[in-house]
C-alpha positions in Angstrom: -57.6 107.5 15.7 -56.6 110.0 19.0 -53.5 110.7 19.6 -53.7 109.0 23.1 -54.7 105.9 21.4 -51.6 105.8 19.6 -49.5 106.6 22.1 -51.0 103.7 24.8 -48.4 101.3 25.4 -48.7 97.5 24.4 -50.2 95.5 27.0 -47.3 94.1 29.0 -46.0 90.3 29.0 -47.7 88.1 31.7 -45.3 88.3 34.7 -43.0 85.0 35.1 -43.3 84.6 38.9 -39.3 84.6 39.8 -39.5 81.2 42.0 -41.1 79.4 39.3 -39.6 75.9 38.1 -38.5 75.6 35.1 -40.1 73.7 32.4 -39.1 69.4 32.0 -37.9 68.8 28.9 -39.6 66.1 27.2 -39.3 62.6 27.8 -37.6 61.8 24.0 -34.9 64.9 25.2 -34.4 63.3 28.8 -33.8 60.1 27.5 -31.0 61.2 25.0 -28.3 60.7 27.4 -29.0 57.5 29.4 -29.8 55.5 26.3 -26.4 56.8 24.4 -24.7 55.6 27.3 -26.5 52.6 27.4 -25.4 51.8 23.5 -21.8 53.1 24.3 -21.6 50.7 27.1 -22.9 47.8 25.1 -21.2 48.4 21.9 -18.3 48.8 24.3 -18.3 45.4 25.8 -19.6 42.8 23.1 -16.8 44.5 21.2 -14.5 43.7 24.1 -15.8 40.1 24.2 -15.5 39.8 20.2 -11.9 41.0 20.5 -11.1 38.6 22.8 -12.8 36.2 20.5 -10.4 36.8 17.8 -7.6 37.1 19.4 -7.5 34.9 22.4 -9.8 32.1 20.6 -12.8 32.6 23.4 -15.8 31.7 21.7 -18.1 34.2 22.8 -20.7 31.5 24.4 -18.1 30.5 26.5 -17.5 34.4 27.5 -20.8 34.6 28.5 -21.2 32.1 30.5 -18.6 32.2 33.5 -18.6 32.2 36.6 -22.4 32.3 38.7 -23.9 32.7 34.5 -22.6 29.0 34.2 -24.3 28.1 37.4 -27.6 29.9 36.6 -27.4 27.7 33.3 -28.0 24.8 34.9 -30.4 25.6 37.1 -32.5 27.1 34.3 -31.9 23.9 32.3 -31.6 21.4 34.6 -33.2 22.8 38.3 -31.5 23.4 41.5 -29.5 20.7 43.2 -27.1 20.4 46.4 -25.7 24.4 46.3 -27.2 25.2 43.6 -30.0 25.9 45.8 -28.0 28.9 47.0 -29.3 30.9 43.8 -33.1 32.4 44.5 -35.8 30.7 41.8 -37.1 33.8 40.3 -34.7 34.6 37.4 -33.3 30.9 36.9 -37.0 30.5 36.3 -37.5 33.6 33.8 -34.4 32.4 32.3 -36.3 29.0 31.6 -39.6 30.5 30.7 -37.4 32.3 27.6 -36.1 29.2 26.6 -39.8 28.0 26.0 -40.8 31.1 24.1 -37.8 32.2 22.3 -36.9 30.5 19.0 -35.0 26.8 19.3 -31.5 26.8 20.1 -31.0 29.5 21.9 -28.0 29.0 25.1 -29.4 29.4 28.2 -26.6 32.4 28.7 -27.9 33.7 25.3 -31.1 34.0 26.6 -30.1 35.5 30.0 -28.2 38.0 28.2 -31.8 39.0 26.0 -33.5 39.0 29.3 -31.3 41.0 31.4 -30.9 43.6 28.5 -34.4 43.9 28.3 -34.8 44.8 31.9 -32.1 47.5 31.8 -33.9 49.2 29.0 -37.2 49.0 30.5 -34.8 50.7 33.5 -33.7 53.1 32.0 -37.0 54.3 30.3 -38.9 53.9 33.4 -36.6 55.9 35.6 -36.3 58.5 32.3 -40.1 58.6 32.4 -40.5 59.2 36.3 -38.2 62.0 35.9 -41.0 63.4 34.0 -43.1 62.8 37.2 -42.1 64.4 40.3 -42.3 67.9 41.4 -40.0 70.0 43.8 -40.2 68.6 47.5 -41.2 65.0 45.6 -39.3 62.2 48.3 -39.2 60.4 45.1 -36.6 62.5 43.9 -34.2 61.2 45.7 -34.5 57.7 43.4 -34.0 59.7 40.1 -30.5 60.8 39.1 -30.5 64.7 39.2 -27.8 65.4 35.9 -26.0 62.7 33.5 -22.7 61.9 35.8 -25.7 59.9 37.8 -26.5 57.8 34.4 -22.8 57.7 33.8 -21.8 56.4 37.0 -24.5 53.4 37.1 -24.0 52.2 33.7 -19.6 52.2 34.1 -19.7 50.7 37.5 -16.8 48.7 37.7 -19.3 45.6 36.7 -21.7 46.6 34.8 -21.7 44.0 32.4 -23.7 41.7 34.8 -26.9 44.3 34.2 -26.7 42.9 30.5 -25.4 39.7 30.6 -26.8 36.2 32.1 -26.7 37.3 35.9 -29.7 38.4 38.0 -28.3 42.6 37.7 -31.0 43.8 35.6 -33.9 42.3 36.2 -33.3 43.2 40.2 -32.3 46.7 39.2 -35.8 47.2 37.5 -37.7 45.3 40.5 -36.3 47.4 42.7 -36.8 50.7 41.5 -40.4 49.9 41.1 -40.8 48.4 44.5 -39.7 51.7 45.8 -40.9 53.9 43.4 -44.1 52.7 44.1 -43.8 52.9 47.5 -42.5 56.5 47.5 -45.3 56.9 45.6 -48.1 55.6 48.0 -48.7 52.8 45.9 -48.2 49.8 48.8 -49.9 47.1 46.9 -48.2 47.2 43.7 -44.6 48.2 46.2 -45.7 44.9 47.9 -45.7 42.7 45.2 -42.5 43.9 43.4 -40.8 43.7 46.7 -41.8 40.1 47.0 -40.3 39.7 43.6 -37.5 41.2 44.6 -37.2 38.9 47.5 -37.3 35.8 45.3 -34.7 37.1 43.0 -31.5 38.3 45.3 -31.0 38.1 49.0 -30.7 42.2 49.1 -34.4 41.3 48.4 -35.6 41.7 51.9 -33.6 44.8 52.1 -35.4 46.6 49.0 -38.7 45.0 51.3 -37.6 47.1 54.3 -37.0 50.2 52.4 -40.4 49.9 50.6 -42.4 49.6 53.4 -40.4 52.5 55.8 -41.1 54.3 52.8 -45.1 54.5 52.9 -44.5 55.9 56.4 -45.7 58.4 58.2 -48.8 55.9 57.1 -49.1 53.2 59.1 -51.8 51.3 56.6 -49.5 52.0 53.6 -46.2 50.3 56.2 -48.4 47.4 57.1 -49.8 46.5 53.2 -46.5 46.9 51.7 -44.2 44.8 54.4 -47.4 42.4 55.0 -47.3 41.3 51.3 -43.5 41.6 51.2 -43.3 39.3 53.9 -46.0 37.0 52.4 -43.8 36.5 49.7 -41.1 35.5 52.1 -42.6 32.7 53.2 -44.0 31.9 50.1 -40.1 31.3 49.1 -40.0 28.9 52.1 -42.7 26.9 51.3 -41.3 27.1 47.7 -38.0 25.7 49.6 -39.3 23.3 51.9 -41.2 21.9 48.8 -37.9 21.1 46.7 -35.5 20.3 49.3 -37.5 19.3 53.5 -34.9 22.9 54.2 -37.2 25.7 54.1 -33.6 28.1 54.4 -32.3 25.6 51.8 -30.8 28.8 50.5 -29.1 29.7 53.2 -27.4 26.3 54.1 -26.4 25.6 50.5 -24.1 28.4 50.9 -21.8 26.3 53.4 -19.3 26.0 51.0 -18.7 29.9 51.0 -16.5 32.0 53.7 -18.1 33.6 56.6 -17.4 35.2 59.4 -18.4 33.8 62.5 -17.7 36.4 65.4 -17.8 40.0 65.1 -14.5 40.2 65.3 -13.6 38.4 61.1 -16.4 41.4 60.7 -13.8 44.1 61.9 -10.7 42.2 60.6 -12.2 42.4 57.1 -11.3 46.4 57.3 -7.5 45.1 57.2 -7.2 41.5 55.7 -6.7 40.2 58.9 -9.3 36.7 58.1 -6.8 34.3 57.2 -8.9 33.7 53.4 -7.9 37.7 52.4 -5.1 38.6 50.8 -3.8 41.9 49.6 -3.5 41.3 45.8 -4.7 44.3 43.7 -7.8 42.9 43.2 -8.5 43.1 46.5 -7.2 46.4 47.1 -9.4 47.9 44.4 -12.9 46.3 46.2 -11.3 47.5 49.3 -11.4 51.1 47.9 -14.3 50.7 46.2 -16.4 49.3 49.6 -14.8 52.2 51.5 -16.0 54.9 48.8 -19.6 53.7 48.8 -19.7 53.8 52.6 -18.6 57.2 52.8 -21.3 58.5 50.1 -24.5 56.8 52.3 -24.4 59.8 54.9 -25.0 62.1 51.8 -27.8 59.7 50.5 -29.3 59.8 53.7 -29.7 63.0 54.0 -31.9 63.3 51.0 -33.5 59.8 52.4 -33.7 58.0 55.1 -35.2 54.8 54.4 -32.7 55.1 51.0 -29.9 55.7 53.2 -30.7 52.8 55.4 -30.8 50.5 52.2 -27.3 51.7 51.4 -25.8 50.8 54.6 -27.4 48.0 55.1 -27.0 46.3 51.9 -22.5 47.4 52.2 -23.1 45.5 55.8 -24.5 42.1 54.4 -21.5 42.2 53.0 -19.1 42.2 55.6 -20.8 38.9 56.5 -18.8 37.0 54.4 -15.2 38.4 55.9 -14.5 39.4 52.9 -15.0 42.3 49.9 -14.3 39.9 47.1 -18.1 40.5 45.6 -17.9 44.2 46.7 -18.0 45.5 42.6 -21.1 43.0 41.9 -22.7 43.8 45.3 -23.1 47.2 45.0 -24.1 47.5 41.3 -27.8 47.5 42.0 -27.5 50.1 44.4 -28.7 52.4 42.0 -29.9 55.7 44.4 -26.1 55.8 45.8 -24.8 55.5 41.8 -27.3 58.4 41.3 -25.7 60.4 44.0 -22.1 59.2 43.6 -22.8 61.0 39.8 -23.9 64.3 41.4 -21.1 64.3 43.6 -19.1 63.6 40.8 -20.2 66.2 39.0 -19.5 68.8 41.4 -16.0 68.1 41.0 -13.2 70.7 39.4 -13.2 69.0 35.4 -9.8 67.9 35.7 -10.7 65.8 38.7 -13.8 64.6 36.9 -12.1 64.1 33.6 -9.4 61.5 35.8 -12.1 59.7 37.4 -14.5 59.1 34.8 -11.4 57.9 33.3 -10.6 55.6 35.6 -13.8 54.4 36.3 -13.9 53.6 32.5 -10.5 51.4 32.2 -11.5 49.3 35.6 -14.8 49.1 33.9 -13.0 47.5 30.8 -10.5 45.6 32.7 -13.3 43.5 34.4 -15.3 43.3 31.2 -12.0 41.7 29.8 -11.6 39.4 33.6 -15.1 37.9 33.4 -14.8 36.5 29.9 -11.4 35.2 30.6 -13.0 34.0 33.3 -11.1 35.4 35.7 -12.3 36.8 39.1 -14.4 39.9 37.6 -16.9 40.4 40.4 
């Protein structure tokens, strides 16, 4: 062999551009933290309901099955009637189809809890595998949590035991993040139909409507599919309405019985108790804060998305409607692109800061846990 054969240098290693993106990890590696968290939250509160069970004599059927999980009861067993035709059809109604399937025996709030829990999962493994999914400049980022503050911050919301238990949480959060996923996605008629879903399951349902269909803009076809069929499913509820009770808002006027502000100006007093059905308890204080924290993250969220953004606002407005922040915790628990963001924030924090909030958000967390299966206010 020459000399200058021996000497010639190895051929060098393919150039790594210095822009490029660094490689996903894989889908079994992403989903390591959001499904921990997931079994540290359960774990977390049927041992705080078994506890309570043992040493305050609450049977744990009656734990789950306060408050609005009591009400969907009946209407799962027994239909809607009078103001129990404030509560949309759609999970009452899934609620009841589990009944059918599922062994003999069951509780209705046993079988709500199954259901709900079953459509957290399937959240958090969709929104683990659409991580997968986008690529940089993808507007469907901003519906993915960017770190694990975002994961951490959804699943200890102050009341996230309704995304597990026997209330319509879950099965809205998973609706929703298809209905825009899809629609972020150019996928109008499948947005369309989960938005309609979404319609008949909570109120915020036309909002998560809006949002899908803004969404497909700049295109005008992929606006008019996904709000046309959204909107078909709108008036399919008030046929579905009209049907049951001659009302076709029967949902609307069955709420009479709740507070409501009738000028703009119980919308402004809400700000500072001034309605005369507020009080200043701590309680009330704490939704207070919590209202006024999630207000000041949607200019953030808006500028990483609009039509996300809008949702945000609009869905903290609706409830201002009422004069009151008393349901300000359960409200906002499906809001999951501002829990996303509120985590990234979060995380940006010095870690002593962090480590205190996390903290907190933890014991409220548990303290409302403990509420609802008192049954105490816990929403």
């Amino acid at each position: 062999m020459s000399s200058a054969a021996r000497s010639a240098p190895p051929d060098p290693a393919p150039a790594i551009a210095p822009d490029a993106e660094p490689q996903q990890p894989g889908f079994a590696r992403r989903l390591r933290v959001p499904l921990l968290l997931l079994a540290l939250v359960l774990l977390h509160h049927l041992g705080s309901w078994l506890y309570l069970g043992a040493r305050r004599g609450v049977p744990l059927l009656d734990a789950l099955n306060r408050w609005d999980s009591a009400l969907y009861s009946t209407v799962a067993t027994r239909g809607a009637e009078g103001p129990l035709w404030a509560f949309l059809p759609l999970y009452p109604a899934a609620v009841r189809a589990g009944l059918w399937l599922l062994p003999g025996g069951l509780a209705p709030q046993v079988v709500g809890l199954l259901l709900s829990t079953l459509a957290l999962l399937l959240f958090v493994l969709a929104v683990t595998w659409a991580q997968g999914r986008v690529a940089p400049g993808d507007a469907r980022a901003a519906l993915l949590p960017r770190g694990s503050w975002g994961w951490f911050v959804l699943l200890y919301w102050p009341v996230s035991y309704t995304l597990h238990s026997h209330h319509t949480e879950g099965l809205f959060l998973l609706l929703s993040f298809g209905a825009l996923w899809a629609a972020a996605g150019g996928r109008a008629v499948v947005a369309g139909l989960l938005a309609a879903a979404c319609v008949w399951t909570r109120n915020q349902g036309v909002l998560v409507a809006v949002t899908a269909a803004l969404l497909g803009l700049p295109q005008w076809r992929r606006f008019l599919l996904t709000g046309g069929l959204a909107f078909a499913g709108f008036l399919a509820l008030l046929g579905y309405e009209a049907a049951g009770t001659g009302d076709p808002l029967a949902f609307l006027h069955a709420q009479g019985g709740w507070t409501h502000a009738a000028s703009v100006g119980d919308v402004l007093r809400t700000f500072w108790f001034g309605n005369p059905w507020q009080n200043t308890n701590t309680g009330s204080l704490q939704r207070h804060a919590w209202y006024l924290l999630a207000l000041a993250l949607v200019p953030g969220l808006w500028r990483r998305s609009g039509p996300l953004g809008l949702y945000a606002l609009l869905s903290l407005a609706l409830i201002l409607l009422q004069g009151e922040l008393v349901n300000a915790f359960r409200y906002t628990v499906v809001l999951f692109p501002l829990a996303f963001y509120a985590g990234e924030r979060l995380e940006r924090l010095p870690p002593w800061a962090r480590g205190a909030l996390a903290l907190g958000l933890v014991w409220l967390n548990h303290e409302l846990t403990r509420r609802y299966a008192l049954g105490q206010w816990a929403y």
